[in-house]
N, C-alpha and C positions, 0 to 999 in steps of 0.2 A: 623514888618519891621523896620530896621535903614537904617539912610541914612547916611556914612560920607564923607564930602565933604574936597577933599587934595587941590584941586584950583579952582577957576574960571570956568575952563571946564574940568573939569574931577571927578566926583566923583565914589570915591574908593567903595562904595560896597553897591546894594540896595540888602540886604538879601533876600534870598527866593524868586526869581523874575527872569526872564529872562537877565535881564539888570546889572544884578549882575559885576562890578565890570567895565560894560560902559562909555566910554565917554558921557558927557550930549550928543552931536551932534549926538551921534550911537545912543542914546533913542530916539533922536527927527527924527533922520531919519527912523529907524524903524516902530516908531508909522505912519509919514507920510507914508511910505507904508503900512500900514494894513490900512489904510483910503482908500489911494488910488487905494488899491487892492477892497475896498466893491464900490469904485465909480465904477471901470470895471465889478464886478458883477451885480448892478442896471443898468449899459448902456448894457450888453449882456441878460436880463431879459426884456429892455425895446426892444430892438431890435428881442428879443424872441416873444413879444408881440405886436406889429410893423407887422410881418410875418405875425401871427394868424389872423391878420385886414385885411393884404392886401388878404390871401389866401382867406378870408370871400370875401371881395368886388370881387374879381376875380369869384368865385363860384355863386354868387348875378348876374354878369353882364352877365356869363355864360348861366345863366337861364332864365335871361330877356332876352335875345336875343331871345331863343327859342320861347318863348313866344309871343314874337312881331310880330314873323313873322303867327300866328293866331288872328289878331284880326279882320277879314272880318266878319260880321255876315249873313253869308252861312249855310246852313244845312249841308254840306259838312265838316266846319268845327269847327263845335259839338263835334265830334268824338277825331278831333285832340286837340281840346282845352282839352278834358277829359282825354286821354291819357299824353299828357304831365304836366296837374296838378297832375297827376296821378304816372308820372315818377318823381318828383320832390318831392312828399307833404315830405318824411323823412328827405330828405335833405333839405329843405327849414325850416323846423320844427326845425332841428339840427343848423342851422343860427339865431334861431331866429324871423323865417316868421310866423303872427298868419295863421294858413293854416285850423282854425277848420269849416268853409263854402268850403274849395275845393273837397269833396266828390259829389258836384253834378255837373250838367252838369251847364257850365255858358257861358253867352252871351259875345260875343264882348265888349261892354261896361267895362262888372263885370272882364274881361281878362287886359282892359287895365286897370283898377283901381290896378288889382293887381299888375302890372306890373309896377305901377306909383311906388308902393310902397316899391315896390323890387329894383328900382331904386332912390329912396330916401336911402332907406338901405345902398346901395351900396355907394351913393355919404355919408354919413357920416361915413362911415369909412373911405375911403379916406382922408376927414376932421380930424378925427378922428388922424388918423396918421399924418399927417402936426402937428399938436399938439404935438404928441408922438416925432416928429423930433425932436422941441424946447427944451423938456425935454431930449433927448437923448444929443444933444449938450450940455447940459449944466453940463448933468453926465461927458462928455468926456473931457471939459474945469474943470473939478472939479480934472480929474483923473489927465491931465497933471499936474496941479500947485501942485497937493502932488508928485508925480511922481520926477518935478523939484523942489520944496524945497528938497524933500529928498536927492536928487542929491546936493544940494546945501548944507544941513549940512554934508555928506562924505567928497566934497570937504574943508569944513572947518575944520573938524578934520583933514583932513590930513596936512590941513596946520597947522595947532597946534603941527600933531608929528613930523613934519616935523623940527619947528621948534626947539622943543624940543631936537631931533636929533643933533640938530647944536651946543647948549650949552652945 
């Protein structure tokens, strides 16, 4: 690769390269958008994963609900406590829930410990995402400032050809 430089802000030819025969200000704003461009992929990758939490915590609290509403310890509702461990164990499994004691029948008590726990779940994803925000913001404040440098070395080459233009 050569590089030869005609002034200040223009050099005449980087061989073999995209940039090939660029103003410095077109390299520099280039490069600032392909940065800028990976800072909007990392913020739609974290907001991708963002979803994934909340739809988890939404499906968690879904479940806990059901749940809560069996915790009388009735012989009555034996049945219903075993049924809805029952409707739940692959999707609670697929969250993440250890579900390997919900094959038998369990008491009130053993109902609400789970429930405790599916509710702890739940609230750290939430958590979890509050977190995910911070980092999301800080992708989206990374993207504007390449976004607006890049903006800013266009506007300075044009004033250079602008200028150029005049002489």
């Amino acid at each position: 690769m050569t590089i030869a430089v005609g002034s200040t802000s223009n050099v005449n030819a980087i061989k073999g390269t995209e940039f090939e025969g660029m103003s410095i200000q077109m390299m520099a704003a280039m490069v600032m958008l392909e940065v800028g461009a990976t800072k909007k992929k990392e913020a739609e990758n974290k907001i991708a994963e963002m979803k994934g939490q909340n739809d988890r915590a939404k499906a968690l609290n879904r479940m806990n609900g059901e749940l809560g509403g069996i915790t009388k310890d009735e012989d009555k509702d034996k049945a219903a406590r075993m049924a809805i461990l029952i409707k739940y164990m692959n999707e609670a499994k697929g969250l993440g829930v250890d579900v390997s004691g919900w094959s038998s029948p369990k008491s009130a008590e053993q109902i609400r410990a789970i429930s405790s726990t599916i509710q702890h779940m739940a609230e750290n994803c939430n958590s979890d995402n509050q977190t995910q925000m911070v980092k999301l913001q800080d992708f989206m404040g990374q993207y504007n400032s390449f976004v607006s440098g890049a903006s800013d070395q266009i506007k300075n080459a044009n004033q250079i050809l602008q200028g150029l233009a005049k002489n």
